[in-house]
PAZAPA-4460 file (N, C-alpha, C; in steps of 0.05 Angstrom, whole numbers, plus 32768, in hexadecimal, padded with zeros to 4 digits):
% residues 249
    n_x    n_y    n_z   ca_x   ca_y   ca_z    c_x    c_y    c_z   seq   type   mol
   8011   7FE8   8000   8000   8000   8000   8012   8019   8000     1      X     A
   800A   8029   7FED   8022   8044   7FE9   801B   8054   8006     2      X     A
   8032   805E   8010   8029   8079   8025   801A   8089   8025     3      X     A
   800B   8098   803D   7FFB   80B2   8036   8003   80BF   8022     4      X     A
   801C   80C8   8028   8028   80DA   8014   8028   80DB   7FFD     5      X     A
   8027   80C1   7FEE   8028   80C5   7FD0   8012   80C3   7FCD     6      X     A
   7FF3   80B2   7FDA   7FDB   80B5   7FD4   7FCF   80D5   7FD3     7      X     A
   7FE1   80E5   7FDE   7FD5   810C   7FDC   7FE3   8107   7FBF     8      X     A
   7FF8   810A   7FBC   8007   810E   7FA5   7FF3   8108   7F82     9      X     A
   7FF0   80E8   7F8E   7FE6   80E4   7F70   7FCD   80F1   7F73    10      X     A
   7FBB   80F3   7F8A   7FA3   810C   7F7D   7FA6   8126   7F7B    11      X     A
   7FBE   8126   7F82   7FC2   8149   7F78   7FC3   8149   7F5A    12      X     A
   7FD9   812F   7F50   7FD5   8129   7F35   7FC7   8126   7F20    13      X     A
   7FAF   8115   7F2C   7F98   810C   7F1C   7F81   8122   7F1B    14      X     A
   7F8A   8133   7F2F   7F72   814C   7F2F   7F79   8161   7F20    15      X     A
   7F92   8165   7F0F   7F9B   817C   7EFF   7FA7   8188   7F11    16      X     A
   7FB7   818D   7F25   7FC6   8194   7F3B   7FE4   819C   7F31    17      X     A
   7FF2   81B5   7F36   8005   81B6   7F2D   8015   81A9   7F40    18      X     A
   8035   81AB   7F36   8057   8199   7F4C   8049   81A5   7F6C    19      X     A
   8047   81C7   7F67   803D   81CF   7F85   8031   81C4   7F9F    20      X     A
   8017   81BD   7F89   8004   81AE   7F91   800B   819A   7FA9    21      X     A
   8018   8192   7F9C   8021   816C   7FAA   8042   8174   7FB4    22      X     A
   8051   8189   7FB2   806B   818A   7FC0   806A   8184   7FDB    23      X     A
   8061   818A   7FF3   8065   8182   800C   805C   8165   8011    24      X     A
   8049   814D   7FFF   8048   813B   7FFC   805B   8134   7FF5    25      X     A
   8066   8136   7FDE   8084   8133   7FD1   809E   8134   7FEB    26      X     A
   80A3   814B   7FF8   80B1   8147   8003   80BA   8133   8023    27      X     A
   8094   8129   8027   8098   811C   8044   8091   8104   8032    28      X     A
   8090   8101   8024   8091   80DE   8012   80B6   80D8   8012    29      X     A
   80BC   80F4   8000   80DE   80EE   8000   80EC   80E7   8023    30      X     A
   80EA   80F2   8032   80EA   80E9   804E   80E3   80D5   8056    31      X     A
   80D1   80C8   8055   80BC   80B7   8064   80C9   809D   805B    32      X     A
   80D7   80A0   8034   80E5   8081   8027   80FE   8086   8031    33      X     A
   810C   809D   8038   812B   8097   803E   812E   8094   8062    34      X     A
   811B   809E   806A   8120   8092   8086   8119   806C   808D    35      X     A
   8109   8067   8075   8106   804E   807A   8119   8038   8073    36      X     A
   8132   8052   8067   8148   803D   8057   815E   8041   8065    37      X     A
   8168   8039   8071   817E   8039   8083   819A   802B   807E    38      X     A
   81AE   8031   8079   81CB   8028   8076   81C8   8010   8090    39      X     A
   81C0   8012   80AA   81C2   7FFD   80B7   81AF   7FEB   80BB    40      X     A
   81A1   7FE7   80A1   818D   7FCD   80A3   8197   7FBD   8086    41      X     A
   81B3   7FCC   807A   81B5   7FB9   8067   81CF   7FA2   8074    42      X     A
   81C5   7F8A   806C   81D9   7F75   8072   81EB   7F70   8068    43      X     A
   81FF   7F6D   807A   821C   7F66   8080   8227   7F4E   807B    44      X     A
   823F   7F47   8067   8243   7F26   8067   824D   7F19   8090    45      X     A
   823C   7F00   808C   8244   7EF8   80A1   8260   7EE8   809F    46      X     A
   8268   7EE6   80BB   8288   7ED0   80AD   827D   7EB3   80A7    47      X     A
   8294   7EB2   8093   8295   7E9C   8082   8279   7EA2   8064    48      X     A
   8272   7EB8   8063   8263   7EB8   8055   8277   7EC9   8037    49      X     A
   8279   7EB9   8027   8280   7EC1   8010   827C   7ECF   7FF9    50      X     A
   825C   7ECF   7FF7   8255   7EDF   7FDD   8225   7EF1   7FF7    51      X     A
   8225   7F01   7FE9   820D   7F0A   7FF8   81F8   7F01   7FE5    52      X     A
   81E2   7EF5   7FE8   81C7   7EF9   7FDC   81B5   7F01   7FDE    53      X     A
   81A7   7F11   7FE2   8193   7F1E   7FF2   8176   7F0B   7FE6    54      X     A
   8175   7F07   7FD5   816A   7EF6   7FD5   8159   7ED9   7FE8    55      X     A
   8175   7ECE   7FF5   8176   7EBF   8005   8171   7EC7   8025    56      X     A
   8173   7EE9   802D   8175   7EDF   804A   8150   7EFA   8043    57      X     A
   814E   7EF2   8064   8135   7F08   8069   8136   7F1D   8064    58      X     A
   8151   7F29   8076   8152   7F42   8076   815A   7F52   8064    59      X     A
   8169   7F45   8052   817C   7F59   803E   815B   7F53   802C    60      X     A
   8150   7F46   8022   8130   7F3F   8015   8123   7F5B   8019    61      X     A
   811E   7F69   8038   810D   7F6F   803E   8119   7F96   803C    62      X     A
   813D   7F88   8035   8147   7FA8   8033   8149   7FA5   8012    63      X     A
   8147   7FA0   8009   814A   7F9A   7FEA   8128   7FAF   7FE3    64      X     A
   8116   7F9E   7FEE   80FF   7FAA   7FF2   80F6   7FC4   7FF0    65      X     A
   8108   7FCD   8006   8109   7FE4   8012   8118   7FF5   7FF7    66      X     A
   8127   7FF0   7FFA   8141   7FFE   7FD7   812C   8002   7FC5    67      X     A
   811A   7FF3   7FB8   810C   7FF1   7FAB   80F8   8008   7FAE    68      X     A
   80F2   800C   7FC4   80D9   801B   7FC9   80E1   802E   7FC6    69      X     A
   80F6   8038   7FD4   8101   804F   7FD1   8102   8062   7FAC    70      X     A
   8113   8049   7F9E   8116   804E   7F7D   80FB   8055   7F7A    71      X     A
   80E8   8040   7F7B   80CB   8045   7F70   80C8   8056   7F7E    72      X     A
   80C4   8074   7F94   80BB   807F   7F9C   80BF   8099   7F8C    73      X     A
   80E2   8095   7F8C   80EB   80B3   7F7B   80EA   80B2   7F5B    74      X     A
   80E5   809C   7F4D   80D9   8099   7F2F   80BC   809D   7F2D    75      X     A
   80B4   80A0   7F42   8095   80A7   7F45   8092   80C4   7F46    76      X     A
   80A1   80C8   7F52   80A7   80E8   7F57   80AD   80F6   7F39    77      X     A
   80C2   80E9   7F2A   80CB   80EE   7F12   80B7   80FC   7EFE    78      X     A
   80B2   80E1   7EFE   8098   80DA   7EEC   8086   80ED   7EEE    79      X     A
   8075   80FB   7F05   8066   80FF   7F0A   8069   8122   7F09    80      X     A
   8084   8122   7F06   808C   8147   7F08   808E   814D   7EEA    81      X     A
   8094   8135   7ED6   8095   813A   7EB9   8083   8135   7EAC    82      X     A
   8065   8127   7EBD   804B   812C   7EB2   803F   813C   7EB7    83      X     A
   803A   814D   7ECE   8030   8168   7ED2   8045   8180   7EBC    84      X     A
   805B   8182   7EBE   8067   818E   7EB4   805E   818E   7E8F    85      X     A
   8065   8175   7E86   805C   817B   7E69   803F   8186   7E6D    86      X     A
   802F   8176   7E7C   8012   8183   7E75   8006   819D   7E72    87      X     A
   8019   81A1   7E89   801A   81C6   7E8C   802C   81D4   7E6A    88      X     A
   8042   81C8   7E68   8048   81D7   7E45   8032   81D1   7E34    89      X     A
   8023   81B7   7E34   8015   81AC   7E1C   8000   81CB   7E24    90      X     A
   7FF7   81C9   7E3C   7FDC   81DC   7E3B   7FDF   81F5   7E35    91      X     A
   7FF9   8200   7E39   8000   821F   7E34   8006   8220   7E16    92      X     A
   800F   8210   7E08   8010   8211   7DE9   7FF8   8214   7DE3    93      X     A
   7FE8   8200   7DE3   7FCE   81FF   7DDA   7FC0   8214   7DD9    94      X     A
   7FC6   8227   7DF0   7FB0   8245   7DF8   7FB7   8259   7DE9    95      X     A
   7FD5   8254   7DE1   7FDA   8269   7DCF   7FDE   8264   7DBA    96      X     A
   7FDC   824E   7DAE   7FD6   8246   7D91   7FB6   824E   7D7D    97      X     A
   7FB6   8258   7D71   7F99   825F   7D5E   7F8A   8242   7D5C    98      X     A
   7F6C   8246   7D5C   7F65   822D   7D59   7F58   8226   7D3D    99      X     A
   7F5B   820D   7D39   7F55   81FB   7D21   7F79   81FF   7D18   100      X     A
   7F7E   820C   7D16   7F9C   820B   7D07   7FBB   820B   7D11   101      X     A
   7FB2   820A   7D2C   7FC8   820E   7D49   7FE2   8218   7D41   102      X     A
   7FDA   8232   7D2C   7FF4   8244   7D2C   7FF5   8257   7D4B   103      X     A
   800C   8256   7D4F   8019   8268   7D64   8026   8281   7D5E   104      X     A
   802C   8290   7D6E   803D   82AC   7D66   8058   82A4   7D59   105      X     A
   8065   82AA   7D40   807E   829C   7D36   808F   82B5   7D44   106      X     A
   80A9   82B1   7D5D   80B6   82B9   7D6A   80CE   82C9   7D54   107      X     A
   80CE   82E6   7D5A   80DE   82FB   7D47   80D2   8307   7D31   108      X     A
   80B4   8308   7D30   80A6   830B   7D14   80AB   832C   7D17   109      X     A
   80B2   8339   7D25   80B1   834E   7D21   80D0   8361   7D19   110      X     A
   80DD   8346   7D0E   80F6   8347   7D0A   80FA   8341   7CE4   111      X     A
   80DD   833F   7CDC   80DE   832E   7CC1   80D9   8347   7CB1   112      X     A
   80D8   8341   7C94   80DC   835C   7C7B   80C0   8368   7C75   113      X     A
   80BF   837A   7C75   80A5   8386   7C67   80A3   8387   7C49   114      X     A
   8087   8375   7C4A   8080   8371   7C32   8069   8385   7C21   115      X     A
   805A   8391   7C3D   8045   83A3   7C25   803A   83B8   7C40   116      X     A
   802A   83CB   7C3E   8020   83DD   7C4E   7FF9   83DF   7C4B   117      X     A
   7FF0   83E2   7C51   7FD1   83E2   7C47   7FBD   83FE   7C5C   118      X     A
   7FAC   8408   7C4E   7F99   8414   7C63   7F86   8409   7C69   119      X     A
   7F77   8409   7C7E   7F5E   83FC   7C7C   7F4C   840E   7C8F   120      X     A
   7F2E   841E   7C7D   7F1C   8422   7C84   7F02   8424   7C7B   121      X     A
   7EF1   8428   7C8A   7ED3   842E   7C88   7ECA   842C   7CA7   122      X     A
   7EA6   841F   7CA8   7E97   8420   7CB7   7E92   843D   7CC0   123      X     A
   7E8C   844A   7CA8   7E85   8463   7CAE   7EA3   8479   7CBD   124      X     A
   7EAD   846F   7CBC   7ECC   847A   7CBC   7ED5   847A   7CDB   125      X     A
   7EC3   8461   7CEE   7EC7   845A   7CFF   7EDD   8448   7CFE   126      X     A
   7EEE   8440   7CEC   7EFC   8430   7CEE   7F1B   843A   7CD6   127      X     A
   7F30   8438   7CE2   7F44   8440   7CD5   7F5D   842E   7CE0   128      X     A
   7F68   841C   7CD5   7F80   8416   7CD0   7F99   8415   7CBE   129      X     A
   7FAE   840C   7CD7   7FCA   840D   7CBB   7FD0   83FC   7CC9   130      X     A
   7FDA   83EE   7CA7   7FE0   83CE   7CB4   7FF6   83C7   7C99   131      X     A
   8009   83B9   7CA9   8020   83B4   7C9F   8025   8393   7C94   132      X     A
   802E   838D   7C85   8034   836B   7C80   8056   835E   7C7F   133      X     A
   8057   834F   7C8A   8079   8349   7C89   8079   832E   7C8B   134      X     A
   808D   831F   7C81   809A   8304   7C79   80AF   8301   7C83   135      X     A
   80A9   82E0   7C8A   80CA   82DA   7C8B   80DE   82D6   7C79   136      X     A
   80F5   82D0   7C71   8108   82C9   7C6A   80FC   82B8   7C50   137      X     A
   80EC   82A3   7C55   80E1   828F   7C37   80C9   82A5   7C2A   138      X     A
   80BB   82AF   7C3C   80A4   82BE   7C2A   80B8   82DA   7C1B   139      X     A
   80C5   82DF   7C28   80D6   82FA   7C0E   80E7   82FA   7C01   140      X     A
   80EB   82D0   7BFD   80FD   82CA   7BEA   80E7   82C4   7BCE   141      X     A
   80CE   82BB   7BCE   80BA   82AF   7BC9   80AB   82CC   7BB5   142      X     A
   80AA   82E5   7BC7   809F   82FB   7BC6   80AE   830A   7BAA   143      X     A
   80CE   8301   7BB0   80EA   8317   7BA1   80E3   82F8   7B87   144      X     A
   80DF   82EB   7B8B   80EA   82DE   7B6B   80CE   82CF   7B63   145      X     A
   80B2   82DF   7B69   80A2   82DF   7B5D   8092   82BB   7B61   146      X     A
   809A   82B2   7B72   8092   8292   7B75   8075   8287   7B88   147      X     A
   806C   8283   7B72   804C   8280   7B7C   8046   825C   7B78   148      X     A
   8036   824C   7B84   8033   824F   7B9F   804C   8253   7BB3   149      X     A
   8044   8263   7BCA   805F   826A   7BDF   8069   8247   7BEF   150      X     A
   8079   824D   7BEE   8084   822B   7BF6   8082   822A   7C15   151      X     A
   8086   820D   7C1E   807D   8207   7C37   8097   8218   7C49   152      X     A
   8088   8226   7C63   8098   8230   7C77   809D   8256   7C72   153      X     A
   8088   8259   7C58   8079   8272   7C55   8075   827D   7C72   154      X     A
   8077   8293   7C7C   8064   829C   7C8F   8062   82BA   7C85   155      X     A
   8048   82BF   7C87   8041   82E3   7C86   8033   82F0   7C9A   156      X     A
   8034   8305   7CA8   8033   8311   7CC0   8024   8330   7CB9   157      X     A
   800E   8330   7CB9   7FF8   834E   7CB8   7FF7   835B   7CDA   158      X     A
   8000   836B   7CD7   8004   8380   7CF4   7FE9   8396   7CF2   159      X     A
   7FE1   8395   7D00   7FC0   83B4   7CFE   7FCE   83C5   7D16   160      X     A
   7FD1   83D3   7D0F   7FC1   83EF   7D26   7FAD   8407   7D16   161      X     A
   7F9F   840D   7D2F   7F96   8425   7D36   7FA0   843F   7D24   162      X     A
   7F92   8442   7D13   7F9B   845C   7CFE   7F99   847A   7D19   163      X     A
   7FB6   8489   7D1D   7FB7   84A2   7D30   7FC0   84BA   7D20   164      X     A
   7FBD   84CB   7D2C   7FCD   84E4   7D1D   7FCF   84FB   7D39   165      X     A
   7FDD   850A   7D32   7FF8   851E   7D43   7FE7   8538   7D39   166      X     A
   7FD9   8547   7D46   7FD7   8569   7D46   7FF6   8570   7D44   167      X     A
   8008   856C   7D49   8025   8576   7D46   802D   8571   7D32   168      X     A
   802C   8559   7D2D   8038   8550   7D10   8028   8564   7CF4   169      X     A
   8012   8562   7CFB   8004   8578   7CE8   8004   8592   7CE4   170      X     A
   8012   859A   7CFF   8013   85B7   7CFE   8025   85B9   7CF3   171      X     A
   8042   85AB   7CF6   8058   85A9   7CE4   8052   85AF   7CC8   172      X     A
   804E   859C   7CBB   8040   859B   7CA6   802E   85B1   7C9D   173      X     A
   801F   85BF   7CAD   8013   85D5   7CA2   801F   85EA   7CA2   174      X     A
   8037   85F5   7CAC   804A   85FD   7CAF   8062   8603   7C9E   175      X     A
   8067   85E8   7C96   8072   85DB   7C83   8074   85E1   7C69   176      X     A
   8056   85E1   7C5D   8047   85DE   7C45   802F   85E6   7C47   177      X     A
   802A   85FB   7C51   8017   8613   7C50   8004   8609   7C3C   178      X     A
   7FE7   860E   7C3C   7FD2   860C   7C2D   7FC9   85F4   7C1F   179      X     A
   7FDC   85DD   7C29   7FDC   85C0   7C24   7FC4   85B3   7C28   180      X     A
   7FBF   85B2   7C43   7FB3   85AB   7C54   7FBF   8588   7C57   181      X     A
   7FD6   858C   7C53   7FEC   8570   7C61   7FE5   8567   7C78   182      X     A
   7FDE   8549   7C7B   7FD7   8543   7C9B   7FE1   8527   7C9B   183      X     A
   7FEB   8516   7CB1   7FFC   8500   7CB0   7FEC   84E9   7CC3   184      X     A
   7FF6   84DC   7CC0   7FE4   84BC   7CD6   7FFB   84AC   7CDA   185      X     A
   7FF5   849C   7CF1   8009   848A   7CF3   7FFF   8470   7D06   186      X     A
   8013   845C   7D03   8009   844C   7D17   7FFD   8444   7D35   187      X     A
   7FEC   8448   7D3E   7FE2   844B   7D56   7FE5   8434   7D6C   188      X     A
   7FCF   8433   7D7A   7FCC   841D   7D8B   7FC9   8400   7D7B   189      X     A
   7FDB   83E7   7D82   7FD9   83CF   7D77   7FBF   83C1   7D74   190      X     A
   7FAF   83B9   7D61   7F94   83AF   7D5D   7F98   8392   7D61   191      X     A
   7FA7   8386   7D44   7FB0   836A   7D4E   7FC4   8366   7D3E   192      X     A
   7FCE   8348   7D38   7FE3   8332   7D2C   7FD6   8326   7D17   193      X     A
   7FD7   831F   7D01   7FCD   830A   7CF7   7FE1   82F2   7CE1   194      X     A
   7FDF   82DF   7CED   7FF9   82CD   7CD9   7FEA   82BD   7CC7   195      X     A
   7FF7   82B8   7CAF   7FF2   82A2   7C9C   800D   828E   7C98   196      X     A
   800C   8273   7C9B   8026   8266   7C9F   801D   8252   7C8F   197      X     A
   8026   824B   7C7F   802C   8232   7C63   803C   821B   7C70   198      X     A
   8024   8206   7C64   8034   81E9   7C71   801E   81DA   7C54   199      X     A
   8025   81D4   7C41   800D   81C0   7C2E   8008   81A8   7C39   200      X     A
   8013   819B   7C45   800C   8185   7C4F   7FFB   818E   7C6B   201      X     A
   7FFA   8196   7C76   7FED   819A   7C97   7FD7   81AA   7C91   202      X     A
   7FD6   81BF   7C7C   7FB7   81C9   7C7E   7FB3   81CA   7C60   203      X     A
   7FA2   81AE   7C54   7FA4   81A8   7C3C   7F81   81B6   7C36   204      X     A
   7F75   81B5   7C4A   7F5F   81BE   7C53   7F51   81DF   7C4A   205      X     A
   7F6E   81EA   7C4C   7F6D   820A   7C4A   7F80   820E   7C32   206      X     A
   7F7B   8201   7C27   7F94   8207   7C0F   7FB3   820F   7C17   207      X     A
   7FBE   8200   7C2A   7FDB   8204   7C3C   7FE7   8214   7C46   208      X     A
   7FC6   821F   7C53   7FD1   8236   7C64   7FC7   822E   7C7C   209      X     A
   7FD5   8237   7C8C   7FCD   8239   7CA8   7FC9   8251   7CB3   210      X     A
   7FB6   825C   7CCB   7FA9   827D   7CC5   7FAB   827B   7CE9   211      X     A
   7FAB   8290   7CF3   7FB5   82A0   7D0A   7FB1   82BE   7D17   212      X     A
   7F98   82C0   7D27   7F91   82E7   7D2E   7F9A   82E0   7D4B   213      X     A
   7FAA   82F6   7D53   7FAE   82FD   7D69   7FA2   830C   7D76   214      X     A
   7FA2   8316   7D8F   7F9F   832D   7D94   7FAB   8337   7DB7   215      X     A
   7FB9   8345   7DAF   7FC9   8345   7DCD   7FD5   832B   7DD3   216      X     A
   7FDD   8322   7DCE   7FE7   8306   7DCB   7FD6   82EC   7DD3   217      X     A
   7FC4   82F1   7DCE   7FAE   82E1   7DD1   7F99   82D3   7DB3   218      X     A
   7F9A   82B3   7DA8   7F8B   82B1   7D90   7F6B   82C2   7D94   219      X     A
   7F68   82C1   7D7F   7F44   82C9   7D78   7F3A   82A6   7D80   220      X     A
   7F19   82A9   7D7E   7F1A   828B   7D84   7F0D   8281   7D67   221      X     A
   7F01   826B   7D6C   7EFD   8259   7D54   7EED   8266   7D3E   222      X     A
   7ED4   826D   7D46   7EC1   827E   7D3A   7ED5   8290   7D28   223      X     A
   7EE7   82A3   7D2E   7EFB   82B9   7D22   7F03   82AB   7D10   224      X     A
   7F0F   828D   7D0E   7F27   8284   7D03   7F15   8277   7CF3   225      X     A
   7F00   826F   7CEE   7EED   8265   7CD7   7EF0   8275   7CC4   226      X     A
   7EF5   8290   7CC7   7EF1   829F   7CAD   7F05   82A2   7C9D   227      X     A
   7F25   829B   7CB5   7F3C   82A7   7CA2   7F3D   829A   7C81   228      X     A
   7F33   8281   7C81   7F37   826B   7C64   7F2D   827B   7C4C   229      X     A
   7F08   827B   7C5B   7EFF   828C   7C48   7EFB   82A7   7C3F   230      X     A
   7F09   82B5   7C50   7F13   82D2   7C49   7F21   82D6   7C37   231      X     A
   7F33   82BF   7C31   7F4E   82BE   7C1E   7F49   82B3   7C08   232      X     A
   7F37   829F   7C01   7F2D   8290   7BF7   7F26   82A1   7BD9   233      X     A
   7F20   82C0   7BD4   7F21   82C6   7BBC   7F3A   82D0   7BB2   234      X     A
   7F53   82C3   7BC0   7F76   82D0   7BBB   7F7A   82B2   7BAE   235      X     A
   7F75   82A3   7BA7   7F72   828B   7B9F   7F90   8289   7B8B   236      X     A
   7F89   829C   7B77   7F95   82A0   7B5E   7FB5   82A6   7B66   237      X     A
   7FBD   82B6   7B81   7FD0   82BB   7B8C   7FD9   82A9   7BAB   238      X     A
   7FCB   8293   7BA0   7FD8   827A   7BBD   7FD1   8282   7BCE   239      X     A
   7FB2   8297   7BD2   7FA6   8299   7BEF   7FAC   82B3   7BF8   240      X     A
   7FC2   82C4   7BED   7FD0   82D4   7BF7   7FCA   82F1   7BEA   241      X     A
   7FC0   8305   7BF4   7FB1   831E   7BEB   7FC7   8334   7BEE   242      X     A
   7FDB   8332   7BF7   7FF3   8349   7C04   8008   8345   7BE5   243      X     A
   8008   835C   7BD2   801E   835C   7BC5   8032   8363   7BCD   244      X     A
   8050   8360   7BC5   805F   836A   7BC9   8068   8389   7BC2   245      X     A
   8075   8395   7BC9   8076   83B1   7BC8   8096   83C2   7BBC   246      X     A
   808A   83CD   7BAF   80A6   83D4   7B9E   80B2   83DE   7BB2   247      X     A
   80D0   83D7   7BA9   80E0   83F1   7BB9   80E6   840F   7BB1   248      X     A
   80E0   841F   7BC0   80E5   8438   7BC1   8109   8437   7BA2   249      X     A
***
């Protein structure tokens, strides 16, 4: 029969319980098997005794036992700190992965090339953005030598903010260039993320893309992500992909 101690343990386990949970079980279980293991209950050759078996006598049987319990106590322990532990990575991926397509944030995207600029408004002119698009490394090799469909390991990255503008910046400008009526905007407060990531084999479904809205670092949920396929779905002609590339200056 296992000790109190590990009987708290494994229900801290089986109940979704983090290491915390079950540490002070943990630590009077680790106690409870090494006090029961003692350097002076293991047997000694007697004289004339030539080789040891533990096997053969009671006691060394009953410390062999004991050895045993001990191993199985701290492989239990093992075990049991690298199943809570993965479970806890498996569940924190998952939350931040988009769903149906379990893209994640691709780490440095804001380190990748700009590929195009766009405005976006209406709703009665309640709504104004500037929103930027950038690639990695395969999408602006793909982009520069004209290669359609974009090959696997594509990723493209749409940034929104909040369309703002500067009374200062304008006064400049009016200042500037008198009778213009010159006025400037710029990027504001962050709205969201949005990724498209190419894999043909894994989303054969969506025409091999895989689709991704952020927001604050948080996915949109399923409902959101139903639409990214068919949003795109009339870019057909261009592998899904509506963002041209942009001359250089």
């Amino acid at each position: 029969m296992p000790p109190p101690s590990y009987t708290v343990m494994a229900a801290a386990i089986e109940g979704g319980g983090s290491l915390s949970d079950f540490e002070p079980a943990k630590g009077k279980l680790q106690s409870e098997a090494m006090r029961r293991f003692k350097v002076s209950s293991i047997v000694r050759p007697r004289p004339g005794m030539t080789r040891f078996f533990p096997s053969r006598h009671p006691s060394a049987l009953q410390t062999t036992g004991q050895v045993l319990g001990v191993l199985g106590v701290c492989t239990t322990i093992t075990v049991c700190s690298l199943y809570v532990t993965k479970s806890k990575g498996q569940s924190r991926a998952e939350s931040n992965a988009s769903p149906i397509y379990g893209v994640t944030i691709p780490a440095g995207y804001r380190d990748w090339h700009l590929i195009s600029v766009k405005r976006l408004t209406g709703a009665e002119g309640k709504l104004k953005q500037l929103r930027a698009e950038l690639g990695n490394d395969i999408a602006m090799m793909a982009y520069r030598e004209g290669r359609l469909p974009f090959p696997d390991g594509t990723m493209i990255a749409a940034l929104h903010w909040n369309e703002d503008s500067s009374d200062a910046d304008n006064q400049v400008l009016a200042d500037g260039f008198p009778g213009l009526g010159l006025e400037s905007t710029f990027a504001g407060s962050a709205v969201n993320v949005q990724f498209m990531v190419k894999d043909s084999k894994k989303y054969v479904a969506s025409g091999g893309w895989g689709f991704a809205d952020f927001t604050n670092g948080k996915p949109g949920n399923e409902k959101l992500h139903q639409t990214c396929f068919p949003c795109h779905r009339p870019a057909n002609d261009r592998d899904f992909v509506f963002t041209r590339y942009a001359p250089t200056p």
